[in-house]
C-alpha positions in Angstrom: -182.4 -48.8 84.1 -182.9 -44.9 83.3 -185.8 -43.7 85.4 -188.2 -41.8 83.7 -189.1 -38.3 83.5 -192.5 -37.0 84.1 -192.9 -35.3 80.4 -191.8 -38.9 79.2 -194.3 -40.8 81.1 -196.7 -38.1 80.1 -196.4 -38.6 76.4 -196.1 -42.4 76.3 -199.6 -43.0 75.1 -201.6 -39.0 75.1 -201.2 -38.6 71.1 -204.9 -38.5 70.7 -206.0 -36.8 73.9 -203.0 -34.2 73.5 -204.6 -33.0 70.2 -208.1 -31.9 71.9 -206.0 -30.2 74.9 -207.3 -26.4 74.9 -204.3 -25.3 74.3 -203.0 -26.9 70.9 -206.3 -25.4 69.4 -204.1 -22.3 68.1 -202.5 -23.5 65.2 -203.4 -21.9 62.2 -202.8 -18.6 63.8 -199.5 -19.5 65.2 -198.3 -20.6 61.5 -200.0 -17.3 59.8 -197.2 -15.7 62.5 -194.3 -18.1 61.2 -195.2 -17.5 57.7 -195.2 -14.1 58.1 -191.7 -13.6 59.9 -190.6 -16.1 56.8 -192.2 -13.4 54.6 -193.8 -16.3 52.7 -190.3 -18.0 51.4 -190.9 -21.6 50.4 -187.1 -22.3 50.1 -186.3 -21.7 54.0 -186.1 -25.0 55.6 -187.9 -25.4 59.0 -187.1 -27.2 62.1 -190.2 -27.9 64.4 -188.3 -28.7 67.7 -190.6 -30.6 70.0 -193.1 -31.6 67.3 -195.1 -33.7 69.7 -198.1 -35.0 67.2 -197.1 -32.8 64.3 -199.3 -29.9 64.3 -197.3 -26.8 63.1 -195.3 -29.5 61.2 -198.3 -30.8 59.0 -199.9 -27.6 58.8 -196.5 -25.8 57.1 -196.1 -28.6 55.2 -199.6 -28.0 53.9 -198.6 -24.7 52.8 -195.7 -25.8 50.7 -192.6 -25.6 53.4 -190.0 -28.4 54.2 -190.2 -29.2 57.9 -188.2 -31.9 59.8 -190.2 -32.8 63.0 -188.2 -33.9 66.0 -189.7 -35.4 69.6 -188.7 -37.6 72.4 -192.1 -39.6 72.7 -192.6 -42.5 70.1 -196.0 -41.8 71.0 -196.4 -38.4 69.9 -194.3 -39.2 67.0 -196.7 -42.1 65.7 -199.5 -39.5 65.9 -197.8 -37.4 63.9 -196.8 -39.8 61.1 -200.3 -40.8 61.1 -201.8 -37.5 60.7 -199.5 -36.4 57.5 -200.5 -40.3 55.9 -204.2 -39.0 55.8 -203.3 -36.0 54.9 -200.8 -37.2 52.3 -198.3 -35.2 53.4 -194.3 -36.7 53.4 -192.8 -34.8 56.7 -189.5 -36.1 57.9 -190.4 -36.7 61.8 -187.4 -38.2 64.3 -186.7 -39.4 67.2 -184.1 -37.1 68.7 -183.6 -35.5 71.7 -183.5 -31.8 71.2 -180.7 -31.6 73.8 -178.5 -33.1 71.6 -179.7 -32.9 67.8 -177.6 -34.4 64.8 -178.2 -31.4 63.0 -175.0 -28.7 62.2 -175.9 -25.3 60.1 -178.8 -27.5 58.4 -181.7 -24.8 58.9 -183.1 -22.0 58.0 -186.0 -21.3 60.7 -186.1 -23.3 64.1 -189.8 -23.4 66.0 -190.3 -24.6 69.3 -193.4 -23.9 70.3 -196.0 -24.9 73.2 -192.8 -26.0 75.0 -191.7 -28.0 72.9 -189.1 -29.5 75.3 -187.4 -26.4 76.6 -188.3 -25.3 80.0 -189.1 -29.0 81.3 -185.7 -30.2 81.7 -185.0 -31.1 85.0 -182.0 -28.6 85.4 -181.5 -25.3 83.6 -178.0 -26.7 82.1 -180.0 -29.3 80.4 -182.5 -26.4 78.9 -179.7 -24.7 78.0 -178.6 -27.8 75.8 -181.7 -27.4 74.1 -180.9 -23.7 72.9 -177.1 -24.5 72.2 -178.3 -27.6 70.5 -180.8 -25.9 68.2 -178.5 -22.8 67.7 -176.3 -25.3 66.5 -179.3 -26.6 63.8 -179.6 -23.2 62.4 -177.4 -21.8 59.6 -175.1 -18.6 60.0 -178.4 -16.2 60.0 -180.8 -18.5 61.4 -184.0 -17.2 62.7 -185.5 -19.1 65.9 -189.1 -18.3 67.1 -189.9 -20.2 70.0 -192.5 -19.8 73.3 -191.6 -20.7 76.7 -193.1 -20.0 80.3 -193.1 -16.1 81.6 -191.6 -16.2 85.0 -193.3 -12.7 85.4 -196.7 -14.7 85.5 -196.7 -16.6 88.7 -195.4 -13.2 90.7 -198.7 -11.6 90.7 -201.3 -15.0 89.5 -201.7 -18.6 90.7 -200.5 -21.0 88.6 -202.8 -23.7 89.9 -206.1 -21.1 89.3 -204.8 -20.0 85.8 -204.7 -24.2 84.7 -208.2 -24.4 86.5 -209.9 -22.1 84.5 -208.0 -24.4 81.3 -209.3 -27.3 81.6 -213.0 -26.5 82.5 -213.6 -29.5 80.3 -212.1 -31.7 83.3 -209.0 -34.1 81.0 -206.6 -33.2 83.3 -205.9 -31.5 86.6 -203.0 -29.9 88.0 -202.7 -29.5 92.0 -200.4 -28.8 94.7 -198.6 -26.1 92.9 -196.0 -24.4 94.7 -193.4 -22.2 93.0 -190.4 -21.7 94.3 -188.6 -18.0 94.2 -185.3 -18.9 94.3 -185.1 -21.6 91.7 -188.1 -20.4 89.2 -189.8 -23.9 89.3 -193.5 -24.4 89.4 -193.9 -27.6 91.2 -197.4 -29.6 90.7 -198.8 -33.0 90.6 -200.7 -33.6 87.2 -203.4 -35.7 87.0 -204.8 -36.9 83.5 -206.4 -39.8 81.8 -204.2 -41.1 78.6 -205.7 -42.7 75.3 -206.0 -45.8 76.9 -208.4 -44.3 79.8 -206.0 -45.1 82.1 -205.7 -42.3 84.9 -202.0 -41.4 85.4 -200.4 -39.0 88.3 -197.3 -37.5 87.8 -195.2 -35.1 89.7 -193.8 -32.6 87.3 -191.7 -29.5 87.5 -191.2 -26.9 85.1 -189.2 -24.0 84.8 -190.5 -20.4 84.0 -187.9 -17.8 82.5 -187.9 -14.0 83.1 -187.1 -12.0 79.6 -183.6 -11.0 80.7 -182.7 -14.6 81.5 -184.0 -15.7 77.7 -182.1 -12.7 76.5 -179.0 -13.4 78.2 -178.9 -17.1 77.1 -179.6 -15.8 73.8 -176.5 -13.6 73.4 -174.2 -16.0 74.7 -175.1 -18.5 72.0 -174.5 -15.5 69.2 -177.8 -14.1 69.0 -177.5 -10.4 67.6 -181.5 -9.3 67.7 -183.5 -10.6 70.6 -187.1 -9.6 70.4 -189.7 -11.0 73.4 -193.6 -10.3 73.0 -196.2 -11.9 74.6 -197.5 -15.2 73.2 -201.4 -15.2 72.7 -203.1 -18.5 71.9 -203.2 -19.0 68.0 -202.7 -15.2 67.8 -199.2 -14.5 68.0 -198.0 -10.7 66.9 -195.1 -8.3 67.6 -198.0 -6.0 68.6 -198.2 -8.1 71.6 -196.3 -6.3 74.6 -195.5 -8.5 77.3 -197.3 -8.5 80.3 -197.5 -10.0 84.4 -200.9 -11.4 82.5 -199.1 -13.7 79.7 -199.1 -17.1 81.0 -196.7 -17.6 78.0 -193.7 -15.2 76.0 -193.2 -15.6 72.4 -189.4 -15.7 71.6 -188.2 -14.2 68.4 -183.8 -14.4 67.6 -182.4 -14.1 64.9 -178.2 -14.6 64.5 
């Protein structure tokens, strides 16, 4: 039997806890960004990679786009089904994992956003699968905005300080971070309590990206304009330089 992965133990039962996490709180300013690179055009048809409980997903739909919703976690998924019911919203949410997606020049727009999968993988081949898998998603001019962690960030802050001053209101606690130079991983034990009010410990790894790595891995999938900013909490903009202060770059590529 398949052992599993920290970010697969994590969302087995955290639907309703994930949704009052700091930093989902952004997402009508996140979409007002979307819908403005989409310059408004209802006929574009959306791919939220990484759903999770179907925020940007429900919200879009709201404003009258067609978004399929893809995630790992049942979990998450059930949320998110359950959140477009009482909103009577039809959303097409799956089970798929984004490094290998049954999709082939299906969409217009692809979002991945809050990490949305990428940059948790264990390896950097298999979160390189994630962007081949979702390049392959997008049609021939396909546009994919997506965030990821800044590997320019843990150079000159603590990681372990920057999630301390996140979750003042004490859900979940990450310690032990140490981030290693050579590989780019941030590794941390995560401490949290899940719906249930059980209280879970895992030992998770993630992996933070420098903008010339995103670029490069961007090109070789056929990307022609590659445009990095930094991504500011339910404020996204292309007025946002990044900085050694972003915790988070927003990724904008369009074929």
């Amino acid at each position: 039997m398949k052992t599993k992965q920290w970010y697969e133990s994590l969302f087995e039962n955290y639907g309703k806890k994930y949704d009052n996490e700091i930093y989902t709180q952004g997402t009508i300013g996140e979409c007002d960004f979307i819908e403005a690179e989409l310059k408004s055009d209802k006929t574009l048809k959306i791919l939220d990679v990484g759903c999770g409980t179907g925020r940007h997903s429900i919200e879009l739909t709201k404003r009258g786009y067609e978004v399929t919703g893809i995630d790992l976690s049942e979990s998450q998924l059930s949320r998110a089904k359950e959140k477009a019911k009482n909103n009577n919203l039809k959303i097409d949410f799956q089970k798929q994992d984004a490094r290998n997606l049954p999709f082939s020049n299906e969409f217009d727009v692809a979002i991945m956003l809050c990490e949305g999968g990428f940059s948790l993988m264990e390896t950097d081949e298999m979160n390189f699968e994630i962007l081949k898998s979702v390049s392959n998603s997008l049609k021939e001019h396909g546009k994919f905005i997506f965030t990821t962690l800044n590997g320019l960030f843990p150079l000159f802050h603590s990681v372990e300080k920057f999630y301390e001053s996140n979750s003042s209101d004490g859900k979940f606690t990450y310690k032990s971070n140490s981030f290693d130079l050579m590989t780019f991983r941030d590794f941390n034990t995560f401490e949290f309590e899940d719906d249930s009010g059980n209280k879970k410990t895992l030992d998770c790894n993630e992996r933070y990206y420098v903008p010339s790595e995103i670029t490069w891995l961007l090109k070789s999938l056929g990307y022609i304009k590659i445009d990095i900013y930094g991504a500011k909490l339910g404020a996204f903009s292309r007025n946002n330089k990044l900085t050694t202060e972003d915790f988070e770059m927003l990724v904008i590529a369009e074929k």
